[in-house]
N, C-alpha and C positions, 0 to 999 in steps of 0.2 A: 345306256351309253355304250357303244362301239369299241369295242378292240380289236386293236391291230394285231395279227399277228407275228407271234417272235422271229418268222422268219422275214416275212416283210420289212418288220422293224429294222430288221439287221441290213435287208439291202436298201431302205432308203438313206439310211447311217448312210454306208457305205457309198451310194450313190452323192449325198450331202457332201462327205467327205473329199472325195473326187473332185467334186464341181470347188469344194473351198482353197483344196492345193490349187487347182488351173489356177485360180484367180490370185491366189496370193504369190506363188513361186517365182515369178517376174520382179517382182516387189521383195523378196529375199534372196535373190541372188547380190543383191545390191549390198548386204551386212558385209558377207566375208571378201568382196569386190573392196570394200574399204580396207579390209586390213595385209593387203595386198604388200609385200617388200616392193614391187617393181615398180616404175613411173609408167604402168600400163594397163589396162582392161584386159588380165586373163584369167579365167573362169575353166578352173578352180586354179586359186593362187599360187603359184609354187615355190612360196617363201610369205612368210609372215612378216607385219610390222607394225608398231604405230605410229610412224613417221608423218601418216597422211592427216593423223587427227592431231598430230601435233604442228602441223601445217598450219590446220583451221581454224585451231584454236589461238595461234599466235599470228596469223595476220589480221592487221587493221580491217582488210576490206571484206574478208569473210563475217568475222568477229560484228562488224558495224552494220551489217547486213543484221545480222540473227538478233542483235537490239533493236535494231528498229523493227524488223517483225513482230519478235516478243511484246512490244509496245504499244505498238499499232492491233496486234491481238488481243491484247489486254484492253485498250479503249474501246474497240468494235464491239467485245462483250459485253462491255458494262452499258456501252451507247443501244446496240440492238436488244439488251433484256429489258431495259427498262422503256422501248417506243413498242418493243415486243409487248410486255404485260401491259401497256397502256392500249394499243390494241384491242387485244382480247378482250379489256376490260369495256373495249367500244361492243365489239362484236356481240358480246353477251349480251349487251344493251339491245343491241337488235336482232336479236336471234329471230324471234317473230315477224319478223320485215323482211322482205327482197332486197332491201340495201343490205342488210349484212352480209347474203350470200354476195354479192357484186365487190362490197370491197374485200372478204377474203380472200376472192380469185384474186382480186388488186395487190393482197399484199404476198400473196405465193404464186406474181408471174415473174419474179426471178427467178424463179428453179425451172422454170420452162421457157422462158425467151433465150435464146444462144448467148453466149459470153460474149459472145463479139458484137452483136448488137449494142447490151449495153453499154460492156466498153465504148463503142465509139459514139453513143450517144452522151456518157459521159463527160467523154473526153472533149466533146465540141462546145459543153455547158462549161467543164471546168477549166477552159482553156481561153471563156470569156470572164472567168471570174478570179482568173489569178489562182486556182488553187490545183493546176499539179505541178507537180513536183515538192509537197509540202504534208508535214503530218494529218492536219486538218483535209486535205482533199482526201488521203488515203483511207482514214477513218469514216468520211462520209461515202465513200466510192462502195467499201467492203461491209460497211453496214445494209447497203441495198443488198446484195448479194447476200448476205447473213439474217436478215431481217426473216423472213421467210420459215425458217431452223428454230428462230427462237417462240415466233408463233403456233408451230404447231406442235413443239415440247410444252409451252405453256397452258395451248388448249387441252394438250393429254392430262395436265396435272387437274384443270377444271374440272374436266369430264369424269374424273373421280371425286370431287369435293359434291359434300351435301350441300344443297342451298337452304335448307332448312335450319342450319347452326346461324347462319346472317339471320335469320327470320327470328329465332331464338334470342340470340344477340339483341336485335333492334327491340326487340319485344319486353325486353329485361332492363331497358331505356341507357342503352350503349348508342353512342353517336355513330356516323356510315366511315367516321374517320377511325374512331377506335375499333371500330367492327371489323374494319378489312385488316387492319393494322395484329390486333391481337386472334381474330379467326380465320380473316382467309388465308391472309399472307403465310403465316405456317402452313398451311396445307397444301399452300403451291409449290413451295419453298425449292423442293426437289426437283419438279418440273421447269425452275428457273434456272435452277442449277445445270441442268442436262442444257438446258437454249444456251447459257453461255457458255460453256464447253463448245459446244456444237458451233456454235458464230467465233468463237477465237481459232478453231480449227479451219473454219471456212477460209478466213482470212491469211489464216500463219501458210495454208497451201497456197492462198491465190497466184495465179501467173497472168493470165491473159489481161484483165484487166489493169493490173498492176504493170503491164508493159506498155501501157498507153498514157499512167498518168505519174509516170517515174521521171526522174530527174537524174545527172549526171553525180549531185549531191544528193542524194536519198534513195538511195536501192535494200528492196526486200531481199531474203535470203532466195526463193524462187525465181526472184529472177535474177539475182547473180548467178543460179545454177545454169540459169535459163543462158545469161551471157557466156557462161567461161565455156558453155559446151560449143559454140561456136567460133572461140578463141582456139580453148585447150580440153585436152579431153586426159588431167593428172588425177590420179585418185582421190584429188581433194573434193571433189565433185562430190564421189561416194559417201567420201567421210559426210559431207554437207548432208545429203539423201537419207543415209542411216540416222543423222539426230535427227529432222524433220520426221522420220518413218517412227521413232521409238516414242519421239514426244505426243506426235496426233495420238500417234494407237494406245499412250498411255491415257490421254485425254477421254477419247472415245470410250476403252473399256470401262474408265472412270463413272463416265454418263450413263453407261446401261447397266452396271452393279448396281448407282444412284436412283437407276430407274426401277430396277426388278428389286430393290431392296420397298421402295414406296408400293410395289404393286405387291407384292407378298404381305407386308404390314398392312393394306386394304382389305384385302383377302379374310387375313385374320379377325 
C-alpha cells in the first residue's frame, strides 16, 4: 500500500480546505445577515438583533409556509423510501438483464434532466388533473425529483448486505416474507435512513418546480423566499435562509455519520 507523504498530505488538506470555504462562504454570510439590527442587507452588521427571527416566527405567512414544507418533506420521505426500496428490490431482480440497467437509468434521470423540463412537463399533466396547488400534487411532483436519492442510498446499503443470510434464512424454512422482514430489512435499515433524509432535504429546498405547481393558498418556505425577494428585500428573508441552511445541513450531516457509522461496523 502507498503513502502519501506528510507534506503532500498537508497541501491537499490545505488545498481541500480552500476549495470547501469558496463553496461554503456565500452560504455563511447569510447567518449573521439575519441577525442584523437594520431593515437592510449590510455585511458585516453594525448592530445586532433578533427582531428578524422574531418576525418569522410570528407571522402567519412565513410560519404557514415552513409547515407546509415540513409536511410535504415529511411525506416525500416516507412516499420516495418506500417506491425507493420497492425499486431496488425490482432492480436486484434483474441485475442479470439489460432491463435492469434501462430502468435504473429510468429511475435516476431526474438528477440529470433540467428542473425546468420537468417542471413544465409536470405542470402540463397536473394542471389537467386538478392537482396543483394542493398537498397531494406537491408530494407527487418532489417524490420524482427525490425518487432518485433514495435509490441509490438504498442500493449502497444492498451492496454491503450478504445474500447468503437470505439463502441461509430460506434454507432454515423461513418464509421470503419473514426472511426480508427479520434479515434483510435490518441490514438496509441505515441506507433507508440516509434516502429519506436525503428525499425530505430535496424537497424542503425545492424552488423551481414548486413555482409552477403552487397556489395562492399553499406556498412552500422556498418559494416565499423566492417571492418576498422580489417584493421586499427585509432581513426576514435571511432569518427564513438560516433555519432552512441549519435544518438541511443538520439533516445531511445526520445521513453521512448514519452512513460511515454502517460502513465502519461492516468493516469490523
Amino acid at each position: 500500500m502507498n503513502r502519501v507523504h506528510p507534506v503532500t498530505r498537508g497541501i491537499l488538506w490545505a488545498i481541500s480546505a480552500l476549495v470547501a470555504l469558496w463553496l461554503i462562504a456565500p452560504t455563511l454570510v447569510v447567518i449573521p445577515l439575519s441577525f442584523t439590527g437594520k431593515a437592510s442587507f449590510v455585511f458585516p452588521p453594525e448592530s445586532w438583533s433578533l427582531r428578524w427571527y422574531e418576525s418569522f416566527f410570528t407571522s402567519a405567512e412565513w410560519t404557514s409556509a415552513l409547515v407546509n414544507s415540513l409536511l410535504i418533506g415529511l411525506l416525500v420521505a416516507v412516499v420516495a423510501t418506500v417506491l425507493g426500496l420497492l425499486a431496488v428490490l425490482g432492480l436486484r431482480a434483474l441485475a442479470a438483464k439489460r432491463l435492469g440497467s434501462a430502468l435504473r437509468i429510468g429511475l435516476l434521470a431526474p438528477m440529470v434532466v433540467p428542473g425546468i423540463v420537468v417542471a413544465i412537463g409536470i405542470y402540463a399533466i397536473f394542471l389537467k388533473l386538478g392537482l396543483v396547488g394542493t398537498i397531494l400534487g406537491f408530494v407527487l411532483a418532489h417524490t420524482v425529483l427525490a425518487l432518485p436519492f433514495t435509490v441509490i442510498a438504498i442500493s449502497a446499503g444492498f451492496a454491503g448486505f450478504d445474500d447468503r443470510l437470505e439463502l441461509a434464512a430460506l434454507s432454515l424454512g423461513a418464509s421470503r416474507v419473514a426472511t426480508f422482514f427479520k434479515v434483510t430489512l435490518p441490514n438496509i435499515v441505515p441506507g433507508m435512513v440516509s434516502g429519506a433524509l436525503f428525499a425530505f432535504v430535496t424537497s424542503f429546498d425545492e424552488v423551481v418546480l414548486s413555482l409552477f405547481i403552487k397556489s395562492p393558498y399553499l406556498n412552500t418556505l422556498p418559494v416565499l423566499m423566492y417571492a418576498s425577494v422580489t417584493r421586499d428585500t427585509d432581513p426576514t428573508l435571511a432569518a427564513a435562509a438560516t433555519v432552512i441552511l441549519v435544518l438541511t445541513t443538520t439533516l445531511v450531516i445526520g445521513a453521512l455519520v448514519l452512513t460511515g457509522r454502517k460502513n465502519r461496523a461492516r468493516k469490523s
